[in-house]
N, C-alpha and C positions, 0 to 999 in steps of 0.2 A: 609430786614432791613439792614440798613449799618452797618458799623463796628466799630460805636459808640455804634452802642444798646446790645452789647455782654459784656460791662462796668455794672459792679453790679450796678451803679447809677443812673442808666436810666429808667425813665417809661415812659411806651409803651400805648400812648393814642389810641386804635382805634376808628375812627371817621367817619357818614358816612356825607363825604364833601358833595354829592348832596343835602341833606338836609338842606333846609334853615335857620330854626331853631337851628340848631345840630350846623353848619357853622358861626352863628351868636356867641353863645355861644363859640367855641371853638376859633372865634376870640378874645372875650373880653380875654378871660383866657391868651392866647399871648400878649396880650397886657399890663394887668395885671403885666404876670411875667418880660416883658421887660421894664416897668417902675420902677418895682421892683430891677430889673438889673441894670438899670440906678441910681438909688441911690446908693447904692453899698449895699444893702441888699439881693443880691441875694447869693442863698445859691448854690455854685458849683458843690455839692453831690446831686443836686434836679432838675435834667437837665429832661427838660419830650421832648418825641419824639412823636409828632404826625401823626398818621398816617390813610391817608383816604384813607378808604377801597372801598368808589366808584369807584378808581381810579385804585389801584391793588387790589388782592385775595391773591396775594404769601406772604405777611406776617401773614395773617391769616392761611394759609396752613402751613407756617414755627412755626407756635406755635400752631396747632392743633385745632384753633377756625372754627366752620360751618361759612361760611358768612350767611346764614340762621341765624342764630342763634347774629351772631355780628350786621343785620342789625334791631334785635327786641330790642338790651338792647346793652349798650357802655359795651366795655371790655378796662378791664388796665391789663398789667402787669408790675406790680410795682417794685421797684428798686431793692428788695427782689427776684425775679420771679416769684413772686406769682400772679395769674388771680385771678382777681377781676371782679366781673360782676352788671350792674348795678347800685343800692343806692351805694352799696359798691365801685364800680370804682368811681362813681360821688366824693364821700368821698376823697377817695386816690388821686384824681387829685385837689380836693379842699385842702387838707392837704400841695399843696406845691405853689398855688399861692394866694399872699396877700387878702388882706382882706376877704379870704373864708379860711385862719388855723383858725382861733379862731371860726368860725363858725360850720367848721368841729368838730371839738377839744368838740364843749360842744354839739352837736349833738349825738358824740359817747359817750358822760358820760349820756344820759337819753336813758337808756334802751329803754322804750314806742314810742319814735319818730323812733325808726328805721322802725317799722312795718308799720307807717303811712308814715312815705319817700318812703319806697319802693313801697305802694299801689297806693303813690300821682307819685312817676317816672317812673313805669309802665303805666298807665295811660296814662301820657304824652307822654312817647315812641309809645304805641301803635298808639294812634292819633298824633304824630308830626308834620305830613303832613298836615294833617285839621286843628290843632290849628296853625298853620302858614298861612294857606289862611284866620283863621275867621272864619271857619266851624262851630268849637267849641265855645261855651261860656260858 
């Protein structure tokens, strides 16, 4: 990681870029936060670093994540330095780009959705490969 991500205000997307899906997704979120930027609502304390792990393993190794394990379910560590895995990273990375806080935000006031995100983004993780050729339906 460089030496912006040692700043308490940084979360730490890992992402696996070969994935077409995963790559799709984590464009929109950039794009998202840098329109968000462009209006001047971006928040400067909410700076996220993304980082694809198809690309290196050494930051996974420098925060003690299996790549095994980072290429089944997305890991954050969030600005706090807390690893979030999974529903829960998806949350923490929606929590700081537009139009996914308010989303986020009443997702984690109904207790009952949690169990059904994490069964419905497991799921999707496990096949992300096949629902992006169409496998899936």
């Amino acid at each position: 990681m460089n030496a912006q991500t040692n700043k308490q205000s940084i979360t730490c997307v890992f992402f696996d870029g070969a994935c077409p899906l995963c790559s799709k997704e984590v464009k929109l979120y950039k794009k998202l936060a840098a329109n968000d930027k462009a209006r001047g609502k971006y928040n400067d304390d909410a700076d996220i670093e993304w980082i694809d792990i198809s690309k290196s393993k050494t930051e996974l190794k420098e925060e003690g994540i299996k790549y095994a394990d980072a290429m089944q379910l997305m890991h954050v560590k969030d600005a706090s330095g807390i690893h979030q895995v999974g529903i829960d990273a998806v949350l923490t990375v929606w929590d700081q780009i537009p139009y996914y806080r308010k989303l986020s935000k009443f997702l984690k006031r109904v207790p009952l959705f949690h169990p059904l995100l994490d069964k419905a983004y497991r799921f999707t993780a496990r096949h992300r490969l096949k629902i992006r050729k169409g496998e899936i339906k």
